[in-house]
C-alpha positions as CSV (number, residue, x, y, z in Angstrom):
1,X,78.7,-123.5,-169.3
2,X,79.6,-124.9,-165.8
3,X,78.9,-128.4,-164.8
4,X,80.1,-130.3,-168.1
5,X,81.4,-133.4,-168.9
6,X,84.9,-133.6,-167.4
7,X,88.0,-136.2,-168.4
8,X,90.0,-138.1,-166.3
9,X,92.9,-139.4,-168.8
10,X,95.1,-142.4,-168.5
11,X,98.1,-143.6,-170.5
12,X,100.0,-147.0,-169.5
13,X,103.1,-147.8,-170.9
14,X,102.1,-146.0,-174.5
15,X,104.9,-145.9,-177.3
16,X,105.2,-144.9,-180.8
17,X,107.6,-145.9,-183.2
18,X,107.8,-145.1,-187.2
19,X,110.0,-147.9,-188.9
20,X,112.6,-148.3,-186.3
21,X,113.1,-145.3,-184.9
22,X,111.1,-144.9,-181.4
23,X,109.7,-141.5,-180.9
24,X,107.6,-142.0,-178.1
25,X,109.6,-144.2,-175.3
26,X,106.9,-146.2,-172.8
27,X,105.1,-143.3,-171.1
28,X,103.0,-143.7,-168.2
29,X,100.6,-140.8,-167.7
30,X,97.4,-139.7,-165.5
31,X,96.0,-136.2,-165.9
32,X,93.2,-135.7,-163.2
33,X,89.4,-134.7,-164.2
34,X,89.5,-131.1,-165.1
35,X,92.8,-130.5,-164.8
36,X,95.0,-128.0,-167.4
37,X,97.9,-130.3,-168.3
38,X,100.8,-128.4,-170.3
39,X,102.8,-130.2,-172.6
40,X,106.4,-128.7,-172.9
41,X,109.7,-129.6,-174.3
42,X,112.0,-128.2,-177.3
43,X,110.9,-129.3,-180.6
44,X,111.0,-132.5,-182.0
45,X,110.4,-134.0,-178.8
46,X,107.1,-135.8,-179.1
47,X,104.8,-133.4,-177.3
48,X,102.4,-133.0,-180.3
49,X,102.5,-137.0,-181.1
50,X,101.1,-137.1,-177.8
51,X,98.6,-135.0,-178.6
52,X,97.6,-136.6,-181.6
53,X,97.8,-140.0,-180.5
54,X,95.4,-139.2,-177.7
55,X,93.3,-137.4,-180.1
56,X,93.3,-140.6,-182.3
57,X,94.8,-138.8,-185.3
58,X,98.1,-140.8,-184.9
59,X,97.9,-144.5,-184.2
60,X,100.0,-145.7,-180.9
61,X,101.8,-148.3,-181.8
62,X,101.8,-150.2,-178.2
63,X,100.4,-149.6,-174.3
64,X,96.9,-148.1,-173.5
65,X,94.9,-144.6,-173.2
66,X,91.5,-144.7,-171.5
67,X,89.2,-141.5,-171.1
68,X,87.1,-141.7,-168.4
69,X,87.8,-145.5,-167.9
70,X,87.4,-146.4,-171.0
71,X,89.8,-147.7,-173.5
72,X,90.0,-145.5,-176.7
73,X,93.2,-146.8,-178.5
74,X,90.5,-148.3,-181.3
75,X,87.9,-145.2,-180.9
76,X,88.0,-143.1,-184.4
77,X,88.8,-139.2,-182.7
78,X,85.1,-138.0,-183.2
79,X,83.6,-141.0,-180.5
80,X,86.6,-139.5,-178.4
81,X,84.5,-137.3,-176.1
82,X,87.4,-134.9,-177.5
83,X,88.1,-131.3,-179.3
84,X,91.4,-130.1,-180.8
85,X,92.5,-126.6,-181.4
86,X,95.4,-126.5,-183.5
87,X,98.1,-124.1,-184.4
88,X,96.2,-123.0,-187.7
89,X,92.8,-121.6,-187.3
90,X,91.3,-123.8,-189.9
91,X,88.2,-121.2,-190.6
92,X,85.9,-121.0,-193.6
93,X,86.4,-118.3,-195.3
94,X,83.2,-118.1,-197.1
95,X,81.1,-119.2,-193.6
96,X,79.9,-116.2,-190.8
97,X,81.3,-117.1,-187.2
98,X,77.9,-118.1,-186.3
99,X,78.4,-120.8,-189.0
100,X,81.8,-122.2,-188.4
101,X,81.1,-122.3,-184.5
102,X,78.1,-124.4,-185.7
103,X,79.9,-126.4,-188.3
104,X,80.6,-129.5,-186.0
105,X,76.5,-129.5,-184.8
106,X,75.5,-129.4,-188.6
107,X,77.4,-132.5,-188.7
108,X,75.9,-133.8,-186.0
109,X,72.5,-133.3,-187.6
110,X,71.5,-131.4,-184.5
111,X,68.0,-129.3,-185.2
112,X,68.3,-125.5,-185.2
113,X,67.2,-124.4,-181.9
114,X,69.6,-126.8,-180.3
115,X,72.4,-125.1,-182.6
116,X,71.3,-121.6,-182.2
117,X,71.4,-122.4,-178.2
118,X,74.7,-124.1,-178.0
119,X,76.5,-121.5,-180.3
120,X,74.7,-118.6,-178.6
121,X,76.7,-120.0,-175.0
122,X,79.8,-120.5,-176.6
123,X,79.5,-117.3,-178.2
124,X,78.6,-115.3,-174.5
125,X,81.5,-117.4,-173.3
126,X,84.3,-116.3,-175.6
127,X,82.8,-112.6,-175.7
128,X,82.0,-112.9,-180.0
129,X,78.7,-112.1,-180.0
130,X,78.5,-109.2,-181.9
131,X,81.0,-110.7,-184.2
132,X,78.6,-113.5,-185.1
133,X,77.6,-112.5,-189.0
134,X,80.9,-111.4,-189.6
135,X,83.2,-114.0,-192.1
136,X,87.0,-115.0,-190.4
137,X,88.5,-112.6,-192.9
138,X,86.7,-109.3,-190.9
139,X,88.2,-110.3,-187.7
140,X,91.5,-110.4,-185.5
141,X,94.3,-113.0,-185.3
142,X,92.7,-112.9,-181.6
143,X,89.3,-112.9,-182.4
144,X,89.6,-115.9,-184.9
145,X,91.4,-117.8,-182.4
146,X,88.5,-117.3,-179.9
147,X,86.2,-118.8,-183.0
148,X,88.4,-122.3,-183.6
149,X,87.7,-122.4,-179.9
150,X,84.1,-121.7,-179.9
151,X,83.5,-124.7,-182.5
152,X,85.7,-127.2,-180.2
153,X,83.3,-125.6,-177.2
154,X,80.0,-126.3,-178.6
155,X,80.4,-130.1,-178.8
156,X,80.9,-130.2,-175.3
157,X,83.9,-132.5,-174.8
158,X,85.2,-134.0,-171.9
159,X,88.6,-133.3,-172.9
160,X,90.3,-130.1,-174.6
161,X,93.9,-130.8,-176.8
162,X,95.3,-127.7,-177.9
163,X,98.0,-127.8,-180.5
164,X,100.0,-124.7,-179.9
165,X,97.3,-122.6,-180.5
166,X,98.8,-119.1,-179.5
167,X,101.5,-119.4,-181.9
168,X,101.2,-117.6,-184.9
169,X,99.7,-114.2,-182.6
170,X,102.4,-111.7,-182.0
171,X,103.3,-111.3,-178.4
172,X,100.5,-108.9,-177.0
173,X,97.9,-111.0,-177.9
174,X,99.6,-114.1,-177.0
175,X,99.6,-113.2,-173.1
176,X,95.7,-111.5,-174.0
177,X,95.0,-114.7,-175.0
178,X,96.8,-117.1,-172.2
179,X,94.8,-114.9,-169.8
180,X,91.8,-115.1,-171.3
181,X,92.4,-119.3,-172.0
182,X,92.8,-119.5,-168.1
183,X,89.7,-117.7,-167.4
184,X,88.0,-119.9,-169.8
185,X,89.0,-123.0,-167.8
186,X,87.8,-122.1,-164.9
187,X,84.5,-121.2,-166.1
188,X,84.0,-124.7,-168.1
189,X,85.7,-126.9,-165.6
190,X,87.0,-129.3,-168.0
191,X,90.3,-131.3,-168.6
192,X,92.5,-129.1,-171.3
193,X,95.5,-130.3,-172.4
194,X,97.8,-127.8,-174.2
195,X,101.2,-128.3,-176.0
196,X,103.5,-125.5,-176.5
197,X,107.3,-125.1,-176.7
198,X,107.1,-121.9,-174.9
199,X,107.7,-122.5,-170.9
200,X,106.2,-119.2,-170.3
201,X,102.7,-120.2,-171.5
202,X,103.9,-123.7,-169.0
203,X,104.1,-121.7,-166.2
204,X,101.4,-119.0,-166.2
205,X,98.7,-121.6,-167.3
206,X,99.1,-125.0,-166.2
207,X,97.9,-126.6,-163.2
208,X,100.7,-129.5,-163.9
209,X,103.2,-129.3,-166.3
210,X,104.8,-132.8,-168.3
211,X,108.2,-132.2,-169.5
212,X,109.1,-134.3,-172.5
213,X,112.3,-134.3,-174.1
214,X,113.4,-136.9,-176.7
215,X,109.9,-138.9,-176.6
216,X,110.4,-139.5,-172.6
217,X,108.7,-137.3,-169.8
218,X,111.6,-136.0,-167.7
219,X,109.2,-134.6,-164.8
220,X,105.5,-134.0,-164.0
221,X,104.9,-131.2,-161.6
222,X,103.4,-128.2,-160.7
223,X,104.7,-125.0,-162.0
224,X,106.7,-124.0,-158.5
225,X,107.3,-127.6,-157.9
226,X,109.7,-127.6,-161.4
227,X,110.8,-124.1,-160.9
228,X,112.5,-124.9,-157.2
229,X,112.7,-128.7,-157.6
230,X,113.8,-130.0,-160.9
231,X,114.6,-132.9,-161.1
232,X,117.7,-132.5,-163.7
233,X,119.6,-129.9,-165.5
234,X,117.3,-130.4,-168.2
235,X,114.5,-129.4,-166.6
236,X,116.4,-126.6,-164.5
237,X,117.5,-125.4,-167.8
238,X,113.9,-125.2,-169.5
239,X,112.2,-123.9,-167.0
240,X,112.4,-120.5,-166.1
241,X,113.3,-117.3,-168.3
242,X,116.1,-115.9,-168.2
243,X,117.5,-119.5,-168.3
244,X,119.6,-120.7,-165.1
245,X,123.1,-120.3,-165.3
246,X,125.3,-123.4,-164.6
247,X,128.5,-122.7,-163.4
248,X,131.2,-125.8,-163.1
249,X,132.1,-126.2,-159.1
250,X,134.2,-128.9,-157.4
251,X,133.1,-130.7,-154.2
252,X,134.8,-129.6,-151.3
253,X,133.3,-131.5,-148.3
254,X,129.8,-133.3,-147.5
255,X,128.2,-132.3,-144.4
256,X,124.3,-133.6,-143.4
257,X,122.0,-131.9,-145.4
258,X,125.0,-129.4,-147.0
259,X,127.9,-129.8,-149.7
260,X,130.4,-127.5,-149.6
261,X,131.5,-126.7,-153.2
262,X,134.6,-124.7,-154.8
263,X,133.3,-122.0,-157.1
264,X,135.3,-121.2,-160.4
265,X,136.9,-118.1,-158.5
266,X,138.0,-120.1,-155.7
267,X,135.5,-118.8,-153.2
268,X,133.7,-121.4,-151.6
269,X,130.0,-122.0,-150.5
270,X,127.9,-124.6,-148.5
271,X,125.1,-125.7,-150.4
272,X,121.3,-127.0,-148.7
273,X,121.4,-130.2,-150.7
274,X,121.1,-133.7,-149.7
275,X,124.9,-135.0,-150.5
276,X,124.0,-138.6,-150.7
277,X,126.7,-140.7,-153.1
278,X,129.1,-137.3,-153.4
279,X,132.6,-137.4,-152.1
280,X,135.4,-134.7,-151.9
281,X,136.7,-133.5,-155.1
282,X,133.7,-134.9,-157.1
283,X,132.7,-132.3,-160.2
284,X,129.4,-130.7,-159.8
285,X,127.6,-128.3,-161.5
286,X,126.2,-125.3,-159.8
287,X,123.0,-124.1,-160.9
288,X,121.7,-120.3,-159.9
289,X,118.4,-118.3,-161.8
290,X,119.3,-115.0,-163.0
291,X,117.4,-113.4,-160.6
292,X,118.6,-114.9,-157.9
293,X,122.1,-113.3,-158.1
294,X,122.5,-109.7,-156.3
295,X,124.7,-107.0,-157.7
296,X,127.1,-105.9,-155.3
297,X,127.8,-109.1,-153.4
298,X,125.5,-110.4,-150.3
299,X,126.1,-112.3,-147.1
300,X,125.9,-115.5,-148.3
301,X,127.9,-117.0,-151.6
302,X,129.9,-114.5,-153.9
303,X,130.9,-114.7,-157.7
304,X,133.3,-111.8,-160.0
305,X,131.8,-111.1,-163.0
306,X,132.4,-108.9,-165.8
307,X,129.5,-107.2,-167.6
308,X,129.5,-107.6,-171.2
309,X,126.5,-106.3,-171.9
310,X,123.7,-104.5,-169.9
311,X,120.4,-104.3,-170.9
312,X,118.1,-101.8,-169.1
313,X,114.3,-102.0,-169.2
314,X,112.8,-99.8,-167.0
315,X,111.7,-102.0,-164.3
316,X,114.8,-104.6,-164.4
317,X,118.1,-104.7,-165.6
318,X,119.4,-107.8,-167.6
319,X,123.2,-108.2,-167.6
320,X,125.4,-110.9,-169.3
321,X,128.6,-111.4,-168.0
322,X,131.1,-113.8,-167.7
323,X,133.1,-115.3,-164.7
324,X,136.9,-114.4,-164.4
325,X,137.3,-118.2,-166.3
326,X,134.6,-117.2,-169.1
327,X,131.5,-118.9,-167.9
328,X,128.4,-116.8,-169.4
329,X,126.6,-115.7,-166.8
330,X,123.4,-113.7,-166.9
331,X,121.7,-111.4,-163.8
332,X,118.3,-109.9,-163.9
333,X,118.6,-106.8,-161.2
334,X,116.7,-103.7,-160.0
335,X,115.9,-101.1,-162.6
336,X,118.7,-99.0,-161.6
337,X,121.7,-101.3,-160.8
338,X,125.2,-99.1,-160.8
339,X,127.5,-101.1,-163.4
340,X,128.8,-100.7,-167.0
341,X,130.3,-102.8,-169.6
342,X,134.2,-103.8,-168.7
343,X,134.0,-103.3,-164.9
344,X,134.5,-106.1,-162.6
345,X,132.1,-106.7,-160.1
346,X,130.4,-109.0,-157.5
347,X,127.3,-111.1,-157.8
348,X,126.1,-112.7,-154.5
349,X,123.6,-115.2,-154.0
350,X,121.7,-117.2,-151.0
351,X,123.0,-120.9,-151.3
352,X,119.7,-121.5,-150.3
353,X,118.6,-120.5,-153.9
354,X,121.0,-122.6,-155.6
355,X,120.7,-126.0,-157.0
356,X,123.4,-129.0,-157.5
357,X,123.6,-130.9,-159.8
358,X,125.5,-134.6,-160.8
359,X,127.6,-135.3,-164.0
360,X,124.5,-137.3,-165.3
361,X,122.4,-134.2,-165.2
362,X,120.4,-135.3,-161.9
363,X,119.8,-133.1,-159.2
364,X,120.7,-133.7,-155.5
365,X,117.5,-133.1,-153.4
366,X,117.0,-129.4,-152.1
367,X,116.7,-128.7,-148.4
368,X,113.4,-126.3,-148.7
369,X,109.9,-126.4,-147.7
370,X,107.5,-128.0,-150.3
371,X,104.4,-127.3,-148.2
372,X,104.9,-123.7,-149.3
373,X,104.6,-124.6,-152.8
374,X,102.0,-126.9,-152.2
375,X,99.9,-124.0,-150.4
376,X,100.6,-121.7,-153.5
377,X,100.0,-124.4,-156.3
């Protein structure tokens, strides 16, 4: 099913309001021809009314989406050149997979051989076709996902929405299913746009990720680019699991290209940041991923902590801790790290890794090479 219709998508200045209460702030948007765009955020903030306005299935109240170069705002969602996957499988009970794969063609009108052919590639596609007499209630939560796909496949759109489709699969299936989403991407080639709260499914599926967050989009990027340069705490926050920790630190001294910051111990550390409108004694906030702290100190920056508790699976081991001042603190370490519950001990970290960040939330610029992300995006 290669060489399909594909989507370029285009949003100027788009809003949405309900009474007096603006969900959607103006959003400028452009998600390339076959691209898989993630919508993220925490809930409630808009990334399913931008589905559905883009879908047609919520009116926009001002600004512009094209598809394709062409203006849709007044197109009724089925002269969209569109499919949507929602949360809820929305199966017929009483119809064989065969026939709710075909349901949208029956609409259509299309004659049989043209069904039985389009159904039969979306079938080979998602792997169901020896589940094509059986009814929704014979199959898996997996399987009958793959299904409510299979009937947005077979109209052949040049755009995918998918309403957090993985949701209500328990968490096996949902990474069976994010893998086998991805392969079915690159086999159709065309633009999918998914929305999930889950920045896991963000980051292992999305070829550009949209961060909302109170109806505005706080950053587009790749996966890495958001992962080593967000633009704000928010972002730095959401993105990643465990979550970074954020530590509060005082400016010591701005140097080119370095601020050197007081930790909450005392210790002090020179961070690779652009220092560009911070001064001496300015209050920053520190911000280091789990995994980027090292048990047992390092040669670089160096934090106390106290384990409160350890959590050991096997290949890692998780432990939340607090600073000698009370600041949680988590660290994701080998699978055999030496320490127990009550016992002081060091965390290091390469100020390299670290980000800083201004009492607005904004981040100073990192220091680090963003062709290497660009070569692995």
């Amino acid at each position: 099913m290669t060489g399909g219709p594909m989507g370029h998508l285009k949003l100027t200045a788009v809003t949405k309001s309900f009474g007096t209460a603006q969900v959607i702030k103006p959003t400028d948007l452009e998600i390339e021809d076959g691209a898989f765009t993630v919508f993220v955020g925490p809930s409630g903030c808009g990334k399913s009314t931008m589905l559905r306005m883009i879908a047609g299935l919520e009116e926009i109240t001002s600004g512009t989406i094209e598809i394709d170069g062409k203006v849709v705002n007044d197109l009724a969602p089925v002269k969209r050149g569109i499919s949507m996957v929602f949360q809820s499988y929305a199966l017929y009970p009483h119809m064989s997979v065969f026939e709710n794969i075909a349901f949208p063609l029956r609409v259509a009108r299309l004659d049989q051989a043209r069904v039985d052919a389009l159904v039969a590639k979306a079938a080979a596609v998602l792997k169901l076709e020896d589940r094509l007499h059986h009814r929704p209630g014979e199959l898996s939560g997996g399987q009958r996902q793959r299904v409510a796909i299979g009937r947005a496949i077979v109209r052949e759109p040049s755009v995918f929405l998918f309403d957090e489709p993985l949701s209500n699969l328990d968490a096996a299936l949902r990474a069976e299913m994010r893998v086998e989403l991805s392969r079915l991407h690159k086999r159709l080639g065309n633009t999918m746009i998914y929305v999930t709260h889950d920045q896991v499914e963000a980051m292992t599926m999305a070829d550009k990720i949209v961060v909302l967050r109170d109806g505005m989009v706080e950053q587009v990027g790749t996966p890495l680019e958001l992962y080593h340069r967000p633009a704000n705490r928010f972002v730095a926050g959401f993105i990643g699991n465990p979550n970074m920790n954020f530590l509060d630190v005082t400016c010591r001294a701005v140097a080119e290209g370095a601020v050197r910051i007081a930790l909450p111990d005392g210790a002090e550390a020179e961070i690779p940041v652009a220092g560009a409108g911070v001064a001496a004694g300015d209050a920053l906030t520190l911000g280091i991923r789990p995994d980027d702290l090292t048990i047992g100190g390092s040669a670089g920056a160096q934090l106390t902590i106290v384990p409160e508790v350890v959590e050991r699976l096997g290949n890692q081991t998780v432990i939340y801790t607090a600073t000698e001042n009370g600041t949680p603190v988590c660290v994701v370490g080998g699978g055999f790290e030496d320490v127990r519950p009550g016992q002081p001990c060091a965390a290091g970290f390469d100020p390299g890794d670290a980000h800083l960040f201004r009492p607005d939330g904004a981040a100073l610029g990192r220091t680090i090479d963003l062709g290497r992300l660009a070569e692995l995006a």
